[in-house]
N, C-alpha and C positions, 0 to 999 in steps of 0.2 A: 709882356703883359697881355694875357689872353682875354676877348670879350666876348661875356655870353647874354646873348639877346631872351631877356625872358617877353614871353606871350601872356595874352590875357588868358589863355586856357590855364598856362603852367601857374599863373595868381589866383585861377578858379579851383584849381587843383589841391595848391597850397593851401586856401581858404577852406576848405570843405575837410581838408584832411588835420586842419590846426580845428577846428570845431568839434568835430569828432574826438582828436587827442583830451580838448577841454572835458567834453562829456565824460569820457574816462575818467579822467581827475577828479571832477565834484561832483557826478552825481553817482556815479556806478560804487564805489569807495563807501559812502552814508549810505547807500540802501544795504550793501551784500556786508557792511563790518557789523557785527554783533557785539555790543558793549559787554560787558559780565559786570562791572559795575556801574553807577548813575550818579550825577550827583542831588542833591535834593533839586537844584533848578527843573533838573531836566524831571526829576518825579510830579512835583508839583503842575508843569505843565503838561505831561502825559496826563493824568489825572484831572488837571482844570482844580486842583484846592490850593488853599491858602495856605500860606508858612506855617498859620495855627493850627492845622487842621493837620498836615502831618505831624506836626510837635504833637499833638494829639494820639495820631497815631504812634509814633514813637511809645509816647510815655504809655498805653495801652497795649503796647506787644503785639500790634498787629503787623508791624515789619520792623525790623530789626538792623540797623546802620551800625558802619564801622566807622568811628571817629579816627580822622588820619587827621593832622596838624590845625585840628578847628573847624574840619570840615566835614560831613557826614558823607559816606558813599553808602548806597545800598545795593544788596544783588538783582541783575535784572531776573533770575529765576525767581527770587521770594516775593517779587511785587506780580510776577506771570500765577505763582500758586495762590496769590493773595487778591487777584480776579480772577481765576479761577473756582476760586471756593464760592463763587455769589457774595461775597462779602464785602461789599464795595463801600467805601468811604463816603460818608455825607459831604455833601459840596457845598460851599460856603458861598454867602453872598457880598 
């Protein structure tokens, strides 16, 4: 049975280089992945509107979701052309 004496460097090392690895993992991963779809959660709070307000939108054809099992997705391009155009949704209080 071999014994290996760890130092406080090689625990400074280890710590610096596990923080780093975390960094990688959650925050590098959310900024650099590009969704293609959204779900209304996530619309609603880019936006700041209320569940009525895109029901709203929905039922007016100002962005267009795909129903998958009860749930709506929509594309993150037609909500980028749908601030793009100046036509921004009223926000609810």
């Amino acid at each position: 049975m071999s014994v290996e004496i760890v130092t406080k460097e090689d625990l400074q090392a280890f710590r610096l280089q596990l923080l780093n690895d975390l960094k990688v993992l959650f925050f590098l991963p959310a900024q650099s992945e590009k969704k293609e779809w959204l779900r209304s959660k996530e619309i609603r709070k880019m936006l700041r509107i209320s569940p009525g307000t895109l029901q709203n939108m929905r039922v007016n054809g100002k962005i267009t979701p795909a129903k998958i099992g009860g749930i709506f997705f929509y594309r993150k391009d037609d909500l980028d052309k749908l601030l793009d155009s100046n036509d921004e949704p009223s926000i609810s209080k």
